[in-house]
N, C-alpha and C positions, 0 to 999 in steps of 0.2 A: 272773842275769848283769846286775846292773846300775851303771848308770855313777855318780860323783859328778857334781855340778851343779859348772858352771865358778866359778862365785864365789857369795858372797852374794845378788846380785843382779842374775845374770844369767839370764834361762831359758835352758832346755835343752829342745829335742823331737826325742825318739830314735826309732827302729825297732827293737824288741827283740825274740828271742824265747827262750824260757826251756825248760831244761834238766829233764826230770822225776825229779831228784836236788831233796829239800827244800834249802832255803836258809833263812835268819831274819837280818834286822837292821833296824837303823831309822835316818834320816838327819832334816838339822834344814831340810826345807825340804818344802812340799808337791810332791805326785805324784798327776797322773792318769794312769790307766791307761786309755789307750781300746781295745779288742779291735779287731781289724782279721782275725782268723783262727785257729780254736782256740780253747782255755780255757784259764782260768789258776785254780789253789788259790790261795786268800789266806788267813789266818788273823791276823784283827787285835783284841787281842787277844782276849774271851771270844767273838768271833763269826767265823765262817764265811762267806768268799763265793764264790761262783761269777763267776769274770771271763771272759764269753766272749761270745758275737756280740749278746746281746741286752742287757748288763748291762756297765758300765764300773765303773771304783774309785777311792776319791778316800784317799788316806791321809795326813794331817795331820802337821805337823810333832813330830819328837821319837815317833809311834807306833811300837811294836818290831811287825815284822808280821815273818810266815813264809809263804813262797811255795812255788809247784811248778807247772812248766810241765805243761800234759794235752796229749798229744800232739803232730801238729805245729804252733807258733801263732808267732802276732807280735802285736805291739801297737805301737800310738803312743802313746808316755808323756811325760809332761811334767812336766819339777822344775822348780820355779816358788816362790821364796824369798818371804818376807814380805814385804821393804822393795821399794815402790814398786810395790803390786799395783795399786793404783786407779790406774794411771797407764801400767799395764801396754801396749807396745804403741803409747804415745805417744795413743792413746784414751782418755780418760776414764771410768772407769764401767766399763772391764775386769776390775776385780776381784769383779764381783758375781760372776759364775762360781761363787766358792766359797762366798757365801752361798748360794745354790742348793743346793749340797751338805751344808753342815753339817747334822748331825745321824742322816745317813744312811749315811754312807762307802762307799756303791756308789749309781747312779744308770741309770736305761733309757739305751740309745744308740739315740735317736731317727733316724729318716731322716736329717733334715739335720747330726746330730753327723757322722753315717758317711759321709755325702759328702763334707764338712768334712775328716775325719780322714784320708781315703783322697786326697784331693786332694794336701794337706799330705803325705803321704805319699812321692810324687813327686820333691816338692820337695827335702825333707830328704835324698833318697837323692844328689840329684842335686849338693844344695850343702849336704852337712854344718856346712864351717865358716861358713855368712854366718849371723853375730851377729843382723841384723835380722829376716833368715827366723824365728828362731827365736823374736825379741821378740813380731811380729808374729802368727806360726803359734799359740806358743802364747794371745796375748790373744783372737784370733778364735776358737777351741775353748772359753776361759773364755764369752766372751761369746754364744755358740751356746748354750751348758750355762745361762747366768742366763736369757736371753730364752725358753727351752723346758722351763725350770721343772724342771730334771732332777731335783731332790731329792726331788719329790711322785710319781714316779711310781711304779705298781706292779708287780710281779714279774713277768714273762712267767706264762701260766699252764702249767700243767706237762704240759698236753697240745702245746700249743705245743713248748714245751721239746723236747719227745718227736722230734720232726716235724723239729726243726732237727739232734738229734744225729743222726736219721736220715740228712740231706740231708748233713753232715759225713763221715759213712761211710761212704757210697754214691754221693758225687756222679760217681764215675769210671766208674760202669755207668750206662747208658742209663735215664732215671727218668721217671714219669708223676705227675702229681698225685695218682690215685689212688691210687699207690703209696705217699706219701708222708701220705696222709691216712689212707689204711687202717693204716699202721705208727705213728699218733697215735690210733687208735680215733677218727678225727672224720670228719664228713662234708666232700662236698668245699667245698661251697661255706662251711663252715664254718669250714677250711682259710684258703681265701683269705677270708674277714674276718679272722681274726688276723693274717694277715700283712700285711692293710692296716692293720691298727689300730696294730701293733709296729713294723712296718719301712716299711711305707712303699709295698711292692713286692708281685708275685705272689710265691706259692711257685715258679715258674721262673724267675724275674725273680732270685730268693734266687738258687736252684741256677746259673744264669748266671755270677753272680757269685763264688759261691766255686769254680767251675770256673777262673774266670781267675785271682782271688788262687795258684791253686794254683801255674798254667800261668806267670804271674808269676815266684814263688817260685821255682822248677825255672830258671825262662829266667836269672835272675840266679846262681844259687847253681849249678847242674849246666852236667856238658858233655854231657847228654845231645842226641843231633839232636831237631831243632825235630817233626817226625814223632811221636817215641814219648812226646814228651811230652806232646805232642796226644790220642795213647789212653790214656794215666796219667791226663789227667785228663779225660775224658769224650767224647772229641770222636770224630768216626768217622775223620779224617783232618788232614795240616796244613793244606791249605786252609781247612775247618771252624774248625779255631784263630784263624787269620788273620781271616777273615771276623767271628768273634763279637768278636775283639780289636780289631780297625779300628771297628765300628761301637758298641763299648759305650767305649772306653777311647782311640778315635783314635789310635792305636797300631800293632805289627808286632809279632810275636816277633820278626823280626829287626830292628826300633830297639828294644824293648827288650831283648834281652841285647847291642847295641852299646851302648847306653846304659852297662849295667853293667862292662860291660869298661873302658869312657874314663872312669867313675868311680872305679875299681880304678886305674887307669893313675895320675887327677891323684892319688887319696892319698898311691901308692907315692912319686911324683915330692916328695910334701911330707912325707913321713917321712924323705927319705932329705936332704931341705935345713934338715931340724931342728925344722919344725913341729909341736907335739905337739898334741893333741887337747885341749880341757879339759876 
């Protein structure tokens, strides 16, 4: 489900997330895909990748790629046209971003991309249309991706891997480290050095986090009460929710889904006075 870029030379950074019905086409502008929750199939063309919490995607202008969303995900994507990349952002030096990438067409999502991207995140929901947001959001992403060398890195290792699809599965039951080490065949301490070395964070510190994206997702998209979505996705109660949302995200479930409602509110109010989207 993806969108066209507003012009030539405008960026664009979206919140997407993708339907697991294949899709295939190809547009004349570059696209990062950075994972924020979930995976994504890519097939560009003779190669295969996996887009999903540990592994972002870079797909070049004019490439025919074919997609398929893996269960539930979103992403932060960014179409970002050729003319006036080095300039990107009103910063200088914004376009190295994509040198970084050539020749790899996927790239690690290091700690500071995913804070970067998950911040940015916020924003975009909050003020889809501001042109600058978007100039800005996506040059600081390019220029995160050139200064952390994203093109050189190497593949999660596949016990790793193991450990995260696990935490994606399970994060809604009550989970231990050892749980989550034993279901990667690794030991624990072993555990947390991969997920210092890849992400940044413990393996709780992980499982935290995609508890809230979930808890997130639900508060804006459902009218489920603030309570059940709190045991959907891990927590023993709504306070528990509250509690982990105020001190990781400075937040509420209840400002975040008013948030999302006053956002629903100003669109409706600017579709219905002829503003279209680009």
């Amino acid at each position: 489900m993806e969108v066209a870029a507003a012009s030539a030379a405008a960026p664009r950074v979206s919140v997407r997330c993708y339907p697991p019905e294949s899709d295939s086409h190809q547009h004349d502008w570059h696209q990062i895909v950075v994972p924020l929750e979930g995976a994504l199939g890519l097939e560009l063309g003779h190669r295969s990748h996996r887009v999903d919490r540990a592994r972002g995607a870079w797909i070049p202008p004019g490439q025919a790629h074919a997609f398929i969303g893996i269960g539930d995900n979103r992403f932060l994507v960014l179409d970002v046209a050729e003319e006036g990349m080095g300039e990107l952002g009103g910063i200088p030096g914004m376009g190295r971003g994509l040198g970084a990438l050539e020749g790899s067409l996927s790239f690690r999502v290091e700690a500071g991309v995913d804070h970067l991207a998950r911040g940015l995140l916020h924003l975009v929901e909050q003020r889809p249309e501001d042109a600058r947001l978007h100039r800005h959001g996506a040059g600081l992403i390019l220029l995160a991706l050139a200064e952390l060398g994203a093109g050189g890195a190497d593949h999660a290792p596949e016990r790793l891997q193991r450990a995260v699809d696990f935490i994606h599965r399970h994060f809604a039951r009550p989970l231990r480290v050892a749980d989550i080490a034993s279901a990667a065949s690794l030991g624990v301490s072993q555990l947390h050095a991969l997920f210092r070395t890849f992400y940044g964070v413990t393996p709780m510190d992980y499982v935290a986090e995609r508890r809230l994206d979930r808890a997130e997702r639900l508060l804006e998209a459902a009218r489920l009460p603030i309570a059940e979505i709190a045991l959907r996705c891990g927590y023993s109660d709504q306070a528990s929710l509250t509690r982990a949302m105020r001190a990781r995200r400075g937040v509420t479930p209840g400002s975040v889904r008013r948030g999302r409602a006053m956002a629903n509110g100003a669109n409706g109010r600017a579709s219905q006075s002829g503003t279209k989207r680009p």
